[in-house]
N, C-alpha and C positions, 0 to 999 in steps of 0.2 A: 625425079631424084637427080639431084647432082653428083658429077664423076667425083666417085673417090668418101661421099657422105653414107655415114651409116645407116646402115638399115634395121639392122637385128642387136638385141641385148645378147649376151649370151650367159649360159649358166652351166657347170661343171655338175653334176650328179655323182656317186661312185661308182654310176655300172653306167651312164652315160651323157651325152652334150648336148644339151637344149639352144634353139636359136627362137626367140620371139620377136615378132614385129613391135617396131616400138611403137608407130600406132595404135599398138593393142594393149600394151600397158600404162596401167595405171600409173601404180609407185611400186618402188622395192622399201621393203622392211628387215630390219635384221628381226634375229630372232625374236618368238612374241610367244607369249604365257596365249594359249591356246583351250577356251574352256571345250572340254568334251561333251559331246554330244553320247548315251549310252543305246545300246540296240540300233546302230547305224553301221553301215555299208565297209570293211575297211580301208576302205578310198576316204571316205569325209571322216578326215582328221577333228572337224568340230566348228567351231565358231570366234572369229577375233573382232572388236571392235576399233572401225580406225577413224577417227577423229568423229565419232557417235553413228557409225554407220555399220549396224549388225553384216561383215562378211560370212561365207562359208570357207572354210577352208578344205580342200582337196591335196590329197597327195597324187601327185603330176606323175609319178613312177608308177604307183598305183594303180590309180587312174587306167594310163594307157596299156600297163601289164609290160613295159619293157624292161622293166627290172628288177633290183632289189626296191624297197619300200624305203622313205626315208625313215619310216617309224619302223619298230616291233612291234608294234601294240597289238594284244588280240583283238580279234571283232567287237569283242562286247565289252571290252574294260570300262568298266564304270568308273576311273579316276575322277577328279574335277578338272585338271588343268593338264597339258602338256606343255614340251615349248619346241623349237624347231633346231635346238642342239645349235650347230655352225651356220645354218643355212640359211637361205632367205627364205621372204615370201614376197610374190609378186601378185597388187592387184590388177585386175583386168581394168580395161578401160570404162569409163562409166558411159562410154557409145555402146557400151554392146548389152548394156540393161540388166545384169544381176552381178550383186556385189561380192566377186567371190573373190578368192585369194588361194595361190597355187603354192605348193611349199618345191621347193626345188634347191638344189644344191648351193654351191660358191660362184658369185658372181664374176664372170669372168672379162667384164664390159663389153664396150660400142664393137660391133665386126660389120662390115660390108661384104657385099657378094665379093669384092678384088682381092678379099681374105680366100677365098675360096678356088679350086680348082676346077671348080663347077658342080652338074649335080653329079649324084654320085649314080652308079648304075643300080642301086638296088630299087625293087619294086617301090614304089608310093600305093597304086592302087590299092591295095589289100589294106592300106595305111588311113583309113578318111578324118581322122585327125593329123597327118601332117599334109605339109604342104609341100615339103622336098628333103631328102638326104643328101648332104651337101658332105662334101670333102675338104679338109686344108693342106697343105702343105707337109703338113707329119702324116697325111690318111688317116688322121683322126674323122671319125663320122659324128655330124653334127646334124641334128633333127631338125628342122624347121615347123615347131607344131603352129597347127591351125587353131589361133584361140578362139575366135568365133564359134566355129566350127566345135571347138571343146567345149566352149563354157552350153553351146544349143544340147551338145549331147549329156555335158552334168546336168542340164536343166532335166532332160528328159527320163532320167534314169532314178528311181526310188533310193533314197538315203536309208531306207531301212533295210536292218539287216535280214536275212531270212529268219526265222521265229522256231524254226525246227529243231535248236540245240541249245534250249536254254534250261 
């Protein structure tokens, strides 16, 4: 990589700061009419179609449990459609082979590691979807998730919900 050239997108959440390889993604989308998916997990927000390519869609908050959800939605809302309010959606790369689509906060653009103070001291290990907690200059903490790494563990994990409260 060249000194001074970006590495990371970066995305603003309300409860926190995503950094993605840009490697790893696809496209940003603003907000998208989101059909749901009913009896599903409440991480998989549902399913969007981008340019005739059925994605999944995952809440990234969700998902990794670091925060609030960008949705309310109960587990089992049966609506037809949602949509993602302010926020985006970020697809994965099509190297990494399933077409899924992350919902995440405001885009906050291009950062380089020389945005950063370095990593930050908090544990990663416990963490096996990121890749680093990084710091800036405010001590804002910035996540560095692993999409790979993520999109292998949504692949692995059942989209249904549990069946015991319905």
């Amino acid at each position: 990589m060249q000194p001074g050239a970006a590495k990371w997108l970066a995305f603003k959440a309300p409860q926190q700061h995503y950094l993605f390889a840009l490697e790893h993604i696809g496209q940003v989308l603003q907000a998208q009419v989101i059909t749901q998916v009913p009896f599903t997990q409440h991480w998989f927000r549902g399913a969007i179609n981008v340019r005739g390519v059925l994605h999944a869609v995952i809440d990234l908050a969700a998902f990794l449990s670091l925060g609030e959800t960008q949705s309310n939605r109960p587990p089992h809302q049966h609506s037809s459609h949602t949509d993602t309010g302010s926020g985006h959606l970020v697809t994965v790369s099509a190297a990494l082979n399933w077409p899924c689509a992350l919902v995440v906060g405001s885009l906050q653009g291009l950062r380089n590691p020389t945005n950063f103070l370095g990593e930050s001291e908090d544990d990663v290990a416990d963490k096996p979807l990121l890749v680093g907690i990084h710091r800036d200059p405010l001590n804002t903490r910035w996540m560095e998730v692993d999409l790979p790494a993520l999109v292998a563990s949504v692949r692995s994990h059942s989209i249904q919900a549990p069946q015991g409260n319905l």
